[in-house]
N, C-alpha and C positions, 0 to 999 in steps of 0.2 A: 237730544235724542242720543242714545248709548247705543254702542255695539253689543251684541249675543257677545257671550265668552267664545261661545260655540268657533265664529267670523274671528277672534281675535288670535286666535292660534291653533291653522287648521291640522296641527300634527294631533292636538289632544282631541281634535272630532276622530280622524281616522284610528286613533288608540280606544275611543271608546266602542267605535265600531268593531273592531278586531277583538276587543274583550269582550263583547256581546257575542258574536258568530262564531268563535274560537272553540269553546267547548262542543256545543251541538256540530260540528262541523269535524272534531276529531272524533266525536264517537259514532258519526255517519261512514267517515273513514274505516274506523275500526272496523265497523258489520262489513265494510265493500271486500277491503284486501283478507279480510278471513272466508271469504268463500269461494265455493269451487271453479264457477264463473272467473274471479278477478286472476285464480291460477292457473286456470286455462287458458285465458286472456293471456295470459305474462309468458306464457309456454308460447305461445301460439307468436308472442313478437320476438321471444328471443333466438327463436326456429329463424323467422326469416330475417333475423338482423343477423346470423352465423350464417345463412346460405348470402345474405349481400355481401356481409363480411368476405368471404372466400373467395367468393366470384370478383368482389374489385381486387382481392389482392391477387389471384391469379395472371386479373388482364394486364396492373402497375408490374410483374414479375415479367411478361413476356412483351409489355412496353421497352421496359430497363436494357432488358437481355437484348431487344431491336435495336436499341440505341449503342450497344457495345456497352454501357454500364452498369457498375457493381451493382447487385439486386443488395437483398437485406441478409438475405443466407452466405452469400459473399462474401460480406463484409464480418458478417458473425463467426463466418471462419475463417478468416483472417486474424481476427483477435484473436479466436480461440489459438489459434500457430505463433501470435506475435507473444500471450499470457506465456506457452510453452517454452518458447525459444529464452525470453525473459528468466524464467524457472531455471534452466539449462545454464544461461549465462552467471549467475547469482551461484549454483551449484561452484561452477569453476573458479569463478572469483573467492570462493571459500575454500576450494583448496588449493589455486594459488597462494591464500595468504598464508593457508597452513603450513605451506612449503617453505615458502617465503622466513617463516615465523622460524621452521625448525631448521634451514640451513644459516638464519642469524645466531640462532643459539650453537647452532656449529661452530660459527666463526669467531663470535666470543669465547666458545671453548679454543678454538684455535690460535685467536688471537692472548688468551690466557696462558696457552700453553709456550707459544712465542715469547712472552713476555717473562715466563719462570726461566727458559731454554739463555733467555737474553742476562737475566737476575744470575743463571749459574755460571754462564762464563765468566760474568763481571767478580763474580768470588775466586772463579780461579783463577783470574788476572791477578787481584788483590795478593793470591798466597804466594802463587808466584813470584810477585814483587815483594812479598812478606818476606821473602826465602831468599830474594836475590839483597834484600836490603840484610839480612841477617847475615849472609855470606861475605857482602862487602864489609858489614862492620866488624864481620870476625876477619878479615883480611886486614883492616885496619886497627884491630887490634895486636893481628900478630906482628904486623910490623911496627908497629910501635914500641914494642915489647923488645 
């Protein structure tokens, strides 16, 4: 005695079922949600799912606020002050760096300038000594002479 195919693997009964009832079934769909009825109907629940809506959030708002705890508006402005203050802080930190940036370039001007100021003494040391050494060896010339 054999088993049906049907018994041997009941995904491909329920598949064949679902592709037998699927069409007629969408196009019963189709006539239901295109009439005035199915959009009246859909008016009519989402009326009172906005009046539940409100009303629970109402009572969870005056639950919170009993509790001494941040409601949701609370917290929302909160962030919205913590995004700002963030915004505020980032401002400063950019022109600190700008300052930052251009009293560096100061100081490398200054420290450039120290450093040519340092460059000319050291020439006039040199002449100086160019002068003292050209003095002594004209004194040692003349006495030699």
């Amino acid at each position: 005695m054999s088993v049906p195919d049907v018994y041997s693997d009941p995904f491909q009964y329920f598949k064949k079922i679902f592709e037998a009832t699927e069409e007629s079934w969408s196009k019963a769909m189709e006539k239901y949600v295109g009439t005035e009825a199915y959009a009246a109907q859909m008016g009519s629940y989402l009326d009172s799912y906005l009046f539940f809506n409100q009303l629970v959030q109402g009572n969870l708002t005056k639950y919170w606020e009993s509790l001494k705890l941040p409601t949701q508006n609370d917290v929302t402005r909160v962030a919205k002050q913590i995004i700002a203050v963030e915004s505020k802080m980032d401002d400063l930190a950019q022109k600190v760096d700008q300052i930052l940036d251009s009293q560096n370039q100061t100081r490398e001007e200054l420290g450039l300038q120290e450093k040519v100021a340092c460059l000319e003494e050291l020439v006039a040391e040199l002449r100086d000594k160019k002068k003292s050494t050209r003095k002594a060896g004209a004194k040692e010339t003349e006495e030699a002479e």
